[in-house]
ROMI-342277 format. One record per atom (N, C-alpha, C): residue in one letter; x negated, y, z. Coordinates in steps of 0.1 Angstrom, whole numbers, plus 5000, padded with zeros to 4 digits. Atoms other than C-alpha are relative to their C-alpha. Example, Ala and Ser with C-alpha at 12.3 -4.5 7.8 and 13.67 -1.06 7.14 Angstrom:
REM residues 2
A499149885000 A487749555078 A499150125000 S500949895000 S486349895071 S500850115008 
REM end
This chain:
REM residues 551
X499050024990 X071845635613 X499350005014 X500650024987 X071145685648 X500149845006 X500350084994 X070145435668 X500849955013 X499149974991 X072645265697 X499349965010 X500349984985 X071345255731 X500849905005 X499450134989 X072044925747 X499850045016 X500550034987 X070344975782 X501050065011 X498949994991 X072444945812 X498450005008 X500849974986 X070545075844 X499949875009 X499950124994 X069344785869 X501449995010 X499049984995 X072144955890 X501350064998 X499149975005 X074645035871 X501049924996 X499050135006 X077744815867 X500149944983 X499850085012 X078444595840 X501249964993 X498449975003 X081644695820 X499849864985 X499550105013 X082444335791 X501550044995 X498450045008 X085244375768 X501049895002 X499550165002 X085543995767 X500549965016 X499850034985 X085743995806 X501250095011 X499249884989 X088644115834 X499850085002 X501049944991 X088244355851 X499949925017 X500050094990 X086544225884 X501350035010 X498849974991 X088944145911 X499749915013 X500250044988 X087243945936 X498450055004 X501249904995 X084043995959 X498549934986 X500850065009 X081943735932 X500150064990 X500049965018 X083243885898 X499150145007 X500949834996 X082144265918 X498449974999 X501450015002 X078544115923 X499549954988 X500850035016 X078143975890 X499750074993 X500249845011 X078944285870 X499250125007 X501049884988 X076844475898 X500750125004 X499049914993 X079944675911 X499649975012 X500050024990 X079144545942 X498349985005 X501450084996 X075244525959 X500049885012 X500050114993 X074544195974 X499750045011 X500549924986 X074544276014 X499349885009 X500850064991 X072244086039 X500649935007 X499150094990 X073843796062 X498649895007 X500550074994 X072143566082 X501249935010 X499450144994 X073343236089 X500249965015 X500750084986 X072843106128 X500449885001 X500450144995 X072242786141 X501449975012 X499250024985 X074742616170 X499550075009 X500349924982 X075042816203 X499650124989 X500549905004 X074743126182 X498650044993 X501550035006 X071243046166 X499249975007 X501050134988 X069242786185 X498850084999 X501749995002 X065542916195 X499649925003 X501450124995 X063042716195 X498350075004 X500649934993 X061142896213 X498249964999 X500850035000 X057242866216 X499949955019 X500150074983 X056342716257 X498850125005 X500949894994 X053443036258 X501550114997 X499249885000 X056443266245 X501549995009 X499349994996 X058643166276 X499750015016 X500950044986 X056343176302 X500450085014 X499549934992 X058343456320 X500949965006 X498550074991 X061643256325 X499449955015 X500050104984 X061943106356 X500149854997 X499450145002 X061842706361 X501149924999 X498250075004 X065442646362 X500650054988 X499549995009 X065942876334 X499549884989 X501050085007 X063042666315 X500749874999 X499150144999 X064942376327 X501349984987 X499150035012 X068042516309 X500250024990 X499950025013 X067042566277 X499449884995 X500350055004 X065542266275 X501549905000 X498250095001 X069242046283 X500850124991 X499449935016 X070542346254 X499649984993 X500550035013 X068242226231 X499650134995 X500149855006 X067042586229 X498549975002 X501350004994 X063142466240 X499049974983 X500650015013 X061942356204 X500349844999 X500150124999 X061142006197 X500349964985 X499850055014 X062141986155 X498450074997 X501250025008 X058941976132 X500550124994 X499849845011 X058442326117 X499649944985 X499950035008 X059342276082 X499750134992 X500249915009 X058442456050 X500650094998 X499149895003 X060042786044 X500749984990 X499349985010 X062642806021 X501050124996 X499149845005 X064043106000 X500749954987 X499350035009 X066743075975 X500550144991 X499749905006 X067443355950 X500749954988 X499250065003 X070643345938 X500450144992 X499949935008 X071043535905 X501550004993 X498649995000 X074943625902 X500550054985 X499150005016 X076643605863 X499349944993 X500650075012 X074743385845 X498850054998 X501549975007 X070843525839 X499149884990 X500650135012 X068843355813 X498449935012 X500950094994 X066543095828 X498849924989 X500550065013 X065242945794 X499149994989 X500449975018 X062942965768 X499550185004 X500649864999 X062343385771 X499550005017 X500549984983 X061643315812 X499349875001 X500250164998 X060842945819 X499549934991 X499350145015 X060142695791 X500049895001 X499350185000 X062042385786 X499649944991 X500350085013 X061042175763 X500849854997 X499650145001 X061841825750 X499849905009 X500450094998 X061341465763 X498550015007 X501549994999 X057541525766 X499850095011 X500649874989 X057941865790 X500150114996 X499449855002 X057842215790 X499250024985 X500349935011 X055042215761 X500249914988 X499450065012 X057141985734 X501150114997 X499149875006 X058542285716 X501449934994 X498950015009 X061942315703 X499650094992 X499950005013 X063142385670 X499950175001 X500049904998 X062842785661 X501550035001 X498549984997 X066942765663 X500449995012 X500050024986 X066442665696 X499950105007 X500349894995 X064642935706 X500050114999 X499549865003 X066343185688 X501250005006 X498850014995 X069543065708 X499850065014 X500349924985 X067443185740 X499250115001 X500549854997 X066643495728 X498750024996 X501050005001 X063143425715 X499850014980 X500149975020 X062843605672 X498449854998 X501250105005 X060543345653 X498949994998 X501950025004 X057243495653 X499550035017 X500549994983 X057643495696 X500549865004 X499350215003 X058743095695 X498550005008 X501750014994 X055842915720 X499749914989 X501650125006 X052842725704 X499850114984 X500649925014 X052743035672 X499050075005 X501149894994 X049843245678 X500150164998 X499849894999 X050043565689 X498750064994 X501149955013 X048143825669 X498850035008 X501050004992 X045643905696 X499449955006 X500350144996 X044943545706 X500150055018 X499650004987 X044943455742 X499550135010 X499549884994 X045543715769 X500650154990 X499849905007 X047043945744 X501750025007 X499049964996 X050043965762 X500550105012 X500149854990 X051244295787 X499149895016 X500650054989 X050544025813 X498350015002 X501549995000 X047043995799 X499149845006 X500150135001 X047443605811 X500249904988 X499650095009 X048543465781 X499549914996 X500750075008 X047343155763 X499850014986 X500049925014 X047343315731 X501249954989 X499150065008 X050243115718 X501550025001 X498449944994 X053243285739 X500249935009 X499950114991 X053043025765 X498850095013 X500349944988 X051943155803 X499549885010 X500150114993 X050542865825 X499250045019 X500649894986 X048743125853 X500649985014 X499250044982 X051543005882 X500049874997 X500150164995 X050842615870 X501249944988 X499449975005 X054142635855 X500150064989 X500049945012 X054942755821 X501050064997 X499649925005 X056243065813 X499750064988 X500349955014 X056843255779 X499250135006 X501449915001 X053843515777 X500950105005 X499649864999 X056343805777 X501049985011 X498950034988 X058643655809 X500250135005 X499749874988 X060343925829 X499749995014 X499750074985 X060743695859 X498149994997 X501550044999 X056843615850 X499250155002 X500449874997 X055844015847 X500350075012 X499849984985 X057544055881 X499549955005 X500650084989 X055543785896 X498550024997 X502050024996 X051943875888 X500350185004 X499949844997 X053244295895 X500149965016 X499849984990 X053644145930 X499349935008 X501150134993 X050943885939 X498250034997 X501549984998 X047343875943 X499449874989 X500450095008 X045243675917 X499649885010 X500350174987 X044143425948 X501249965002 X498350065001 X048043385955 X500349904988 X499950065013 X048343315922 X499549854995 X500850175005 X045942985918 X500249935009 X499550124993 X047842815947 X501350024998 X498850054998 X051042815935 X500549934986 X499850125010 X052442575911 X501849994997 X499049954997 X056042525902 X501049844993 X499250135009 X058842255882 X501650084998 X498949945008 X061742325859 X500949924998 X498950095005 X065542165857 X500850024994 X499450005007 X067042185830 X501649955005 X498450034992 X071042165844 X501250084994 X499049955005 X074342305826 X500650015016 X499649944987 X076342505854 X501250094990 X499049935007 X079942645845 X499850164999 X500249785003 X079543045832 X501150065015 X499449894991 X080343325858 X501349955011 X498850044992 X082343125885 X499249945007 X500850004989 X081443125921 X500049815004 X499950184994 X082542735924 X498949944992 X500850055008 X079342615906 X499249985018 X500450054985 X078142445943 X498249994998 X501649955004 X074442555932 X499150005013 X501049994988 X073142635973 X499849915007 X500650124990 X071342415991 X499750015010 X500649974988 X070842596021 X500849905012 X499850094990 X072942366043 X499249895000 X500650085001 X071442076030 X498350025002 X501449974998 X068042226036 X499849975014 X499649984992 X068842256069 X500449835010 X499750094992 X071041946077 X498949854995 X500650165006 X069041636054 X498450095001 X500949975001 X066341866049 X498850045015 X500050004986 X065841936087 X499350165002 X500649894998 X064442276085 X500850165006 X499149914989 X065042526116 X498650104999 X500949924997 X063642836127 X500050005018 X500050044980 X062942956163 X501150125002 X499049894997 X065743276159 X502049914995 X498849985011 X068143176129 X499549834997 X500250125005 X068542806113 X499850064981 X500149975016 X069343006079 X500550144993 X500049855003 X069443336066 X500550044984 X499549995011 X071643456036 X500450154997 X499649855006 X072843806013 X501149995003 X498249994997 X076543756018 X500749915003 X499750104989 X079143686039 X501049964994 X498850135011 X080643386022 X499449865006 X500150144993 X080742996030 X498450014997 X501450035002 X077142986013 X499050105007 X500949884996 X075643296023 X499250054985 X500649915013 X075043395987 X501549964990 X498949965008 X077343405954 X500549894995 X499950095006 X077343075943 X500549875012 X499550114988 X079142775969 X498849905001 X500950114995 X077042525987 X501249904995 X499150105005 X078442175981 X501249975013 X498650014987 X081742116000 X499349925013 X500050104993 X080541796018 X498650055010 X501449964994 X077141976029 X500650095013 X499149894994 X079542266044 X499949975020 X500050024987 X078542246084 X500650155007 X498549894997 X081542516102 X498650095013 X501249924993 X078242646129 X498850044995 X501349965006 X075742756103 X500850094988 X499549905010 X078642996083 X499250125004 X501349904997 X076743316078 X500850145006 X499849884993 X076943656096 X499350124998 X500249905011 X076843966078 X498850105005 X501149914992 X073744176084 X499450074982 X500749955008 X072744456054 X499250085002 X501649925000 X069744646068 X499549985012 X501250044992 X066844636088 X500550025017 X499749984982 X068744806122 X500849814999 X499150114996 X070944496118 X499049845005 X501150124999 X067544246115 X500050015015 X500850024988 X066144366148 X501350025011 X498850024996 X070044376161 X500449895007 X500350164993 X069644026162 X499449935012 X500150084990 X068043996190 X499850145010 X499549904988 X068944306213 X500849985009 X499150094994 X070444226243 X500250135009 X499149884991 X071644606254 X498750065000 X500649874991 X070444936269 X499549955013 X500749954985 X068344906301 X499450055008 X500149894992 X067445216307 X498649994999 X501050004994 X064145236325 X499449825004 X500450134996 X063544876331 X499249944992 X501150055008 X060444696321 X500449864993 X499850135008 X060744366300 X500149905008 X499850134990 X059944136327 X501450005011 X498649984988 X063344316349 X501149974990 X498850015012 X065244296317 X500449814998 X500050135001 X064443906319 X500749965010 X499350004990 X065443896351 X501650005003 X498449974998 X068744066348 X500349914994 X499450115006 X069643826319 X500349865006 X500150134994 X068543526340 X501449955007 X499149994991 X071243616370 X501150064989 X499550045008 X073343686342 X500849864997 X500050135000 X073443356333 X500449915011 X500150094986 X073443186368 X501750035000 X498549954995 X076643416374 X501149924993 X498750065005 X078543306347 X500349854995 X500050144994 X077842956354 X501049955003 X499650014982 X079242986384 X501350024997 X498349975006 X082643116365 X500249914990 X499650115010 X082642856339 X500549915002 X499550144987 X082642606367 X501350005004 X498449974992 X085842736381 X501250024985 X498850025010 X087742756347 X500449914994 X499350145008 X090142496332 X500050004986 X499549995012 X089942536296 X501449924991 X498950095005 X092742226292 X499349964987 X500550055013 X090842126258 X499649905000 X500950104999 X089941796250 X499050004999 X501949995000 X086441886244 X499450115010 X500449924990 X086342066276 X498550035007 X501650004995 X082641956289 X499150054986 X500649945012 X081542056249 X500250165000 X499549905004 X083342396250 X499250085016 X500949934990 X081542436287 X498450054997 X501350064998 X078242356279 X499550094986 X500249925017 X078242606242 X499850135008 X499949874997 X079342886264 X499050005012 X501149984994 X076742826289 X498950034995 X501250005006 X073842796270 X500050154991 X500049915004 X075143096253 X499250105009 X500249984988 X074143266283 X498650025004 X500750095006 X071343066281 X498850124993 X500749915009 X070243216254 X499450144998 X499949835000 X070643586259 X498650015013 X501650014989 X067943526288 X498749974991 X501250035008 X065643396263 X499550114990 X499849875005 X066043666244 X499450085005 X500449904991 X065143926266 X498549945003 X501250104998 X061843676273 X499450034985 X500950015015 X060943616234 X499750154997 X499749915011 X062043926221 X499750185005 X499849924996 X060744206243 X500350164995 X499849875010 X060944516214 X500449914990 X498750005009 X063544456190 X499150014989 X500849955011 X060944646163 X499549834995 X500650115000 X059244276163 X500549994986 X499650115011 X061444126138 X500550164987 X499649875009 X061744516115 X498950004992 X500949995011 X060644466080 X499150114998 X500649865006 X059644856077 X499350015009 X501049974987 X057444806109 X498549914991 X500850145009 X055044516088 X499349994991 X500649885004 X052244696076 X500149944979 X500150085013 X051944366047 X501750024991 X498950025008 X055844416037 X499850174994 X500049835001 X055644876038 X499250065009 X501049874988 X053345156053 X498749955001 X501850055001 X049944916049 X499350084989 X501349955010 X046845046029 X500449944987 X499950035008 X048044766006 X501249915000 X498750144997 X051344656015 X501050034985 X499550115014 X053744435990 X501050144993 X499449905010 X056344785982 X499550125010 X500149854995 X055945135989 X501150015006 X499349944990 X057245366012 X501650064993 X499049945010 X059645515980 X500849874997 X499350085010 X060545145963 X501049965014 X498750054988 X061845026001 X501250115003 X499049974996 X063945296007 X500450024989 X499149945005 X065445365977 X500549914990 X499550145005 X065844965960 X500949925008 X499750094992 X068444805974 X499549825005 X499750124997 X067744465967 X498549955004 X502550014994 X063044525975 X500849955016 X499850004989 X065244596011 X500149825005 X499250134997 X067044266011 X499249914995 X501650124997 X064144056003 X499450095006 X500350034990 X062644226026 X499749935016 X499450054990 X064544136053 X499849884998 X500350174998 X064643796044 X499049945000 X501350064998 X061143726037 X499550025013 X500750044987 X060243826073 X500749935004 X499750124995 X062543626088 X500249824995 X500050145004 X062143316068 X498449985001 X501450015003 X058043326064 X499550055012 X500949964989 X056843536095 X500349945013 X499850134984 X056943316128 X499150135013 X500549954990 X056143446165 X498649915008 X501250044990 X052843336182 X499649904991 X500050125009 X052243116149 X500549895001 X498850104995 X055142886159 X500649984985 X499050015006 X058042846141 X500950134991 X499549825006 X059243126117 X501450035006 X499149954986 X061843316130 X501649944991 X499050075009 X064743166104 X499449884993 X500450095010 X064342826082 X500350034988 X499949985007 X065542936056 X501150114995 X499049925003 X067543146033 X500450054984 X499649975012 X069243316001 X500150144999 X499349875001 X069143635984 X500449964992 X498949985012 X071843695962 X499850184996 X500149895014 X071343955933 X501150014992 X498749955010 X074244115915 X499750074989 X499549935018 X074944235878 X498949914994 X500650115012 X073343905858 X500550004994 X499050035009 X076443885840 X499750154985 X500249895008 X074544095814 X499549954984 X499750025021 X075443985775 X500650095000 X499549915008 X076444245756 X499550135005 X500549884995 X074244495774 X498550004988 X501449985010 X071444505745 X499349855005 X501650104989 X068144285757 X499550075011 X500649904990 X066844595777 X500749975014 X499450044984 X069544545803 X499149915009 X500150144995 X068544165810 X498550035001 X501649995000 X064744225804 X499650115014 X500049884987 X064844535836 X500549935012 X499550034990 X066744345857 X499249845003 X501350134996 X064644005853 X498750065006 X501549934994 X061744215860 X500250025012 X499449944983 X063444355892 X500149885010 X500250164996 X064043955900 X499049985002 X501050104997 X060843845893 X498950105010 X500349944989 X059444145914 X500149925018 X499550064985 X061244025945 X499349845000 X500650114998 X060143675936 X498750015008 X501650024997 X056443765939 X499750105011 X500049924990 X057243975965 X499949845013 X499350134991 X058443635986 X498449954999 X501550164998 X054843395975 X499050105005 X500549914989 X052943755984 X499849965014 X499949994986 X054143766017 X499849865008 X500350194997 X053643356021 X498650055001 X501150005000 X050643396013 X499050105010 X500449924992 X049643706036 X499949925015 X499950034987 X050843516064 X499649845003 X500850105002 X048943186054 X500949895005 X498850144997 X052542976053 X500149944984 X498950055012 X053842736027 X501150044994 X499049935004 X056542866006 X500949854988 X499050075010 X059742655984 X500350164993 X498949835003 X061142965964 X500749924988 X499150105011 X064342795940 X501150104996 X499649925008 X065743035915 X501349944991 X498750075013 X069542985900 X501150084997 X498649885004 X072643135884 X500749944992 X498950105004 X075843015875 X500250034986 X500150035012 X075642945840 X498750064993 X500849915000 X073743125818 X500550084983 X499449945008 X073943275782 X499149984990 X500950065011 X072543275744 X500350124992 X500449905010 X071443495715 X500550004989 X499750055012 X072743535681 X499350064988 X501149985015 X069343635664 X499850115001 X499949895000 X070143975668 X498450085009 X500649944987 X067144195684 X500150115001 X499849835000 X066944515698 X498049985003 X501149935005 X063544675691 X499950135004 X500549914998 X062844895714 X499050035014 X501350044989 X060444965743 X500549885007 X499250054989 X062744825769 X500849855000 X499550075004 X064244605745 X498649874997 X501650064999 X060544465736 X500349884988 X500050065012 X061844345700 X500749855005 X499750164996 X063544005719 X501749974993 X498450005002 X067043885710 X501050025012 X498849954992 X070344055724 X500449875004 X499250064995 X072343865748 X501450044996 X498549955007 X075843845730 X501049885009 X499150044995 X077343565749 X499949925010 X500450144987 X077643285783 X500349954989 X500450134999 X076442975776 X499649945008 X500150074993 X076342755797 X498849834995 X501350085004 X074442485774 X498750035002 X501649964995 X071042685779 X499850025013 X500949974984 X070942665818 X499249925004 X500850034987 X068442595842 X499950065009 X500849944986 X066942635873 X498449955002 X501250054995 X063442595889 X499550075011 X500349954985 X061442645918 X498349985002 X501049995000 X058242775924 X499349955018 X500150004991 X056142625953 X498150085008 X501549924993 X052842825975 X499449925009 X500850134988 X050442585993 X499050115004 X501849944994 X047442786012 X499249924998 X501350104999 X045442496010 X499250014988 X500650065016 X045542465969 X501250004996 X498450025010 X047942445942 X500249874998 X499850095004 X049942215941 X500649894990 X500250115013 X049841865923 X500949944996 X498950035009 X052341725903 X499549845003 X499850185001 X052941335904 X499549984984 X500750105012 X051141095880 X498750064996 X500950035005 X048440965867 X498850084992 X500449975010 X048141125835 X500950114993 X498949925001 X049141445821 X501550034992 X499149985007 X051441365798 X501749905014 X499250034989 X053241185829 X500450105010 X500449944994 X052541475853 X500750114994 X499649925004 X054041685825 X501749965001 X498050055000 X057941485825 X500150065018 X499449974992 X057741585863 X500050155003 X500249814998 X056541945860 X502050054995 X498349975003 X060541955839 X500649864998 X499650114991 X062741685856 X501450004990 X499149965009 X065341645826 X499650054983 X500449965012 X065141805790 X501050064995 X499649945009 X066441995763 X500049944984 X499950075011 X067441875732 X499350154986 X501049895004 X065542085701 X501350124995 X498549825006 X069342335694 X499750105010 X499849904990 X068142485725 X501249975012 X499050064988 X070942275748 X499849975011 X500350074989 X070842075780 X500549874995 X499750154999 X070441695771 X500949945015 X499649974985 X073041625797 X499749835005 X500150134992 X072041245799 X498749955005 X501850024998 X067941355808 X500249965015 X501049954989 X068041415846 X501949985009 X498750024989 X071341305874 X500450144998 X499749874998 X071341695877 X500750054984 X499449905013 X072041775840 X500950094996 X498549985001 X075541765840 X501050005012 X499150024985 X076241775878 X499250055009 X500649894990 X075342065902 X499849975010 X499850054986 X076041885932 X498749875002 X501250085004 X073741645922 X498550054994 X501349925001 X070841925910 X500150085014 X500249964991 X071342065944 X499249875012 X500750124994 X070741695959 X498049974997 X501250025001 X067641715938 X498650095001 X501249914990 X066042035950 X500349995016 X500450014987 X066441895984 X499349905006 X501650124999 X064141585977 X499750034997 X501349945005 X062041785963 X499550085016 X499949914986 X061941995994 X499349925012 X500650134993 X061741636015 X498749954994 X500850105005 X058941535990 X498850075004 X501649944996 X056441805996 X499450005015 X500450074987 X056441726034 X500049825000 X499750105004 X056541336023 X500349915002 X498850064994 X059541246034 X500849964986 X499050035016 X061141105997 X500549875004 X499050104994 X061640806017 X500949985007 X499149934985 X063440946046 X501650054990 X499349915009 X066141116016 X501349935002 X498750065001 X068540856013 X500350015016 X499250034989 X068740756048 X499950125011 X499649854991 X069041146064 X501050034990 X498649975004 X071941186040 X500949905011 X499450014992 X073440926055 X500249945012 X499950004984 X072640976091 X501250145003 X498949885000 X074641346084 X501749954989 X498750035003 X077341116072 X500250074984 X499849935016 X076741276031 X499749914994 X500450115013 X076541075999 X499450064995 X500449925009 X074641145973 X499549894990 X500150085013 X073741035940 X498849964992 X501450055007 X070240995932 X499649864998 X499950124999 X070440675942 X498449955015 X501650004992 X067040495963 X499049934992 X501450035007 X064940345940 X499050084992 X500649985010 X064240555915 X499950155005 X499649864995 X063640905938 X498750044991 X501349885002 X059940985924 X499650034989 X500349955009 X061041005890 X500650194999 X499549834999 X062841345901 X499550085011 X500949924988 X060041485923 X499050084996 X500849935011 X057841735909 X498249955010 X502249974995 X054241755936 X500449885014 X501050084990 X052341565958 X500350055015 X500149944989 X052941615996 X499050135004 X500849965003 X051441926005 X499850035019 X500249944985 X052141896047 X500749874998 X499550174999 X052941566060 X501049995015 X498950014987 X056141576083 X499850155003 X499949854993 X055141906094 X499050124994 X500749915009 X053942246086 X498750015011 X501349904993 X051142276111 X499149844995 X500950075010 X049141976087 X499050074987 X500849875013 X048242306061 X498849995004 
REM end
C-alpha cells in the first residue's frame, strides 16, 4: 500500500476537519492563512526618545530644553531586551522540544505514557540511551541519552526548536545562554489566553527604548496573537502596523527635503516646532484636560525635530542594510532566506530594533513580539510540526545570534495558546524523523519557557545545590501522564498569573525581585504571586544590576 504523505509546507495553510473554517484575523494565523505582519508598538507622544545627549548635540538650547520638560531627553535605566515569540494554534512545547519533568526538574523523567502523549515512541523517551551514545544526535550535542543540555537548559536531542537554535548561533553564543521551563495549561487555539507580557514588561518591568517603548507582529491590543492581560492594557502603547523593512526606517522619516543637508533639515523641523507652538497657544480646545492635550501635541512637534537630529538616514534603522543580520561575509540569513521567508524578515525587523541601540545607548525599541502563524498543526503528520518548529527555532537563534553580535543581554520567552498530544501513532519518514503524529489539542501538555543571553557568562540559576537549582531551572511540574500538575507553580492553571511570572523573572535578572510587588502597585495592577515567596519562581541570578550598562 502506498504510503500517505502527511507534510504540510511551512507555508501552506492548515485545512482540520475537526475545526471551522477560520473566520477571524486569529483563527487565519493559526491555520497559517494569514502571515503574521510586523507592528510596532510606540511609547506616549508617539514613541518617547530617549535620546543619547552626544546624539543631540545639533538641536538648539531651547530645543534641548524642550525635550527635556517632554520627557523625550532619556533619564529611564536601559533595561534588558526583550523578545517574545508568540507561536499561534497551539505548538508543542513539551517533552519532543523542552523537557518537563516531575517534582525534581526537567531530568526526573516521566512515565513512557507520558512521553508518548508528547509525541516521543519509547526507544526516543529521555534517560534511554541512544544507540550511538552521546553526541549521536543530528545536533551532534547530545548527551547520549536523548536529553540536550548545550543551551543550559534541557532539550530532547532531536528538538526542532533546539536544531533551529544551534543552525543559527555560534558555539561561543551558545555557552552564555542558559534558560527555565513553565509548565502552564493555556486554553487550545483561542486568542483570549492573555499569554503577552509586553505591557507589563514595559509598565512594572520599566523597559524603554530610545525610538519605540515596544515593538510587535500584529495589529491587535497585544501586538501579537495571543491578548496581554486586560488590567496590564495601557491605551498609548497599542501597536502600529508596520510589515517590512521600508516601514522600519519609515519610522523615523520626517519628509522629502530635497537638497538640504541634515543639519538644515534639523533646522527646518526646529522652526517647525517653534511655529506651531505659537498656534497651539492661540487655540481653545474647551477639554478638561486642555493643558495635557497642549503639551502631547507640542512635544509632538518636539519630537519630529529630534528626529531629523537622531535619525539623519532613515537606512540607520534597515535590517537588510546590517551586514550581521544580511549581505555580511557571515551574516545571521542570506541574501535568498531574507527575501523570500516571510517570517527570517519579521524577526528581522524586530531583532534590530529591540537589540541594536544608537551610539551604544539605549536600543532603539524595549521590547517586542513576533507572532508566527500555522501552529495549529495536529493532523498534519509530525513532518508538518517538526519543519515548522525548526523554522521557530531558526528565528529563535537568529534573535540570541544577533544579542550576541552586538554584545547586549537578551530575555527571549516562547508561548502558544494551548498545545497538543500524540496517540502513539508515528510517521517514519525523513521529515517525519519516526516521532509521533500530532492527532489532537491538548491543552494538559502546555508550557512555555524562556531562554536568557548574558555576554558576561551563562547564566546562574538560584540555589545552593543542584538538585535546588534544578526546581528553578522548571518553576512548576508535570505529573508522570504527561499533564500539567496544575497545583505545582501560581502559573499552572492561570495565564495571567504565568505572565506575572515571566515579568519577575525579567525584574529578577536586573535584581529588582524586590521592587515586583511594589511597581505593580505603583501602576495601580494586582497581582498574585504574592511577596514573600517571589524567589521560589525565579529561575537566574542577577545578570545586570538595575541597569544594562553593569554587563
Amino acid at each position: 500500500m502506498a504510503k500517505k504523505d502527511y507534510y504540510v509546507a511551512p507555508d501552506v495553510p492548515l485545512c482540520h476537519p475537526d475545526h471551522p473554517k477560520p473566520r477571524t484575523r486569529r483563527e487565519f494565523l493559526a491555520q497559517g492563512f494569514h502571515a503574521g505582519m510586523g507592528t510596532v508598538m510606540t511609547s506616549s507622544v508617539m514613541g518617547a526618545l530617549l535620546a543619547s545627549p552626544d546624539a543631540m548635540a545639533d538641536l538648539s538650547p531651547d530645543m534641548l530644553q524642550r525635550l527635556t520638560e517632554c520627557g523625550l531627553d532619556g533619564g529611564s535605566a536601559r533595561k534588558i531586551p526583550f523578545i517574545c515569540i508568540d507561536l499561534a494554534g497551539g505548538a508543542n512545547m513539551a517533552g519532543s522540544n523542552v523537557l518537563v519533568g516531575g517534582a525534581g526538574g526537567q531530568m526526573d523523567f516521566l512515565s513512557t505514557s507520558g512521553y508518548n502523549k508528547q509525541g516521543l515512541p519509547g526507544d526516543m523517551v529521555p534517560g534511554v540511551e541512544e544507540p550511538m551514545g552521546a553526541g549521536s544526535s543530528e545536533t551532534g550535542t547530545s548527551n547520549g541519552d536523548h536529553t540536550d543540555t548545550s543551551l543550559g537548559l534541557a532539550f530532547h536531542s532531536d528538538s526542532a526548536f533546539l536544531r533551529g537554535i544551534l543552525d543559527r548561533t555560534s558555539e561561543t553564543t551558545r555557552t552564555n545562554i542558559n534558560g527555565a521551563v513553565i509548565p502552564a495549561r493555556s486554553e487550545n487555539d483561542t486568542g483570549n489566553n492573555p499569554h503577552n507580557p509586553m505591557y507589563g514588561i514595559a509598565r512594572v518591568g520599566g523597559a524603554r527604548g530610545s525610538l519605540l517603548s515596544l515593538i510587535g507582529s500584529r495589529n491587535s491590543e497585544s501586538g501579537g496573537n495571543s491578548m496581554a492581560p486586560a488590567q496590564m492594557i495601557q491605551a498609548d502603547l497599542r501597536p502600529t502596523k508596520i510589515d517590512r523593512a521600508s516601514d522600519v526606517t519609515g519610522l523615523v522619516s520626517v519628509g522629502d527635503f530635497g537638497a538640504l543637508s541634515p543639519q538644515e533639515i534639523v533646522a527646518v523641523m526646529e522652526s517647525v516646532a517653534r511655529i506651531s507652538d505659537a498656534k497651539i497657544d492661540r487655540v481653545d480646545t474647551q477639554l478638561s484636560n486642555d493643558a495635557h492635550v497642549r503639551e502631547k501635541m507640542s512635544c509632538t512637534y518636539v519630537e519630529g525635530a529630534s528626529l531629523a537630529d537622531q535619525f539623519p538616514s532613515p537606512s540607520i534603522l534597515d535590517p537588510a542594510a546590517d551586514p550581521d543580520i544580511v549581505g555580511g561575509p557571515d551574516s545571521i540569513f542570506t541574501a535568498d532566506e531574507f527575501m523570500n521567508d516571510r517570517e527570517f524578515q519579521k524577526t528581522a525587523s524586530v531583532m534590530k530594533l529591540v537589540i541594536d541601540s544608537p551610539n551604544n545607548g539605549f536600543p532603539y525599541a524595549g521590547a517586542g513580539t513576533i507572532a508566527m502563524g500555522g501552529y495549529d498543526y495536529h493532523g498534519g503528520g509530525r513532518s508538518t510540526g517538526e519543519v515548522r518548529d525548526y523554522r521557530a527555532g531558526r528565528c529563535m537563534g537568529a534573535c540570541l545570534e544577533y544579542a550576541a553580535r552586538k554584545g547586549r543581554p537578551l530575555m527571549l520567552y516562547v508561548s502558544s495558546d494551548g498545545s497538543l498530544s500524540s496517540n502513539g501513532a508515528t510517521e517514519d519518514t525523513e521529515l517525519g524523523r519516526g516521532k509521533g503524529m500530532w492527532t489532537s489539542d491538548n491543552q494538559q501538555t502546555a508550557a512555555s519557557f524562556f531562554l536568557v543571553y548574558n555576554p558576561g557568562g551563562r547564566p546562574q540559576l538560584l540555589g545552593a545545590s543542584p538538585e535546588v537549582q534544578a526546581r528553578h531551572q522548571q518553576i512548576g511540574h508535570m505529573r508522570a501522564s504527561g499533564d500539567v500538575e496544575t497545583s505545582s507553580s501560581p502559573a499552572a492553571n492561570n495565564v495571567d498569573q504565568l505572565v506575572q511570572m515571566v515579568i519577575l523573572n525579567y525584574m529578577a535578572l536586573h535584581g529588582e525581585t524586590g521592587q515586583f510587588a511594589a511597581n505593580f502597585q505603583a501602576e495601580g495592577l494586582t497581582q498574585g504571586l504574592g511577596a514573600s515567596a517571589l524567589d521560589n519562581y525565579v529561575a537566574f541570578e542577577p545578570i545586570v544590576s538595575g541597569q544594562i550598562d553593569n554587563v
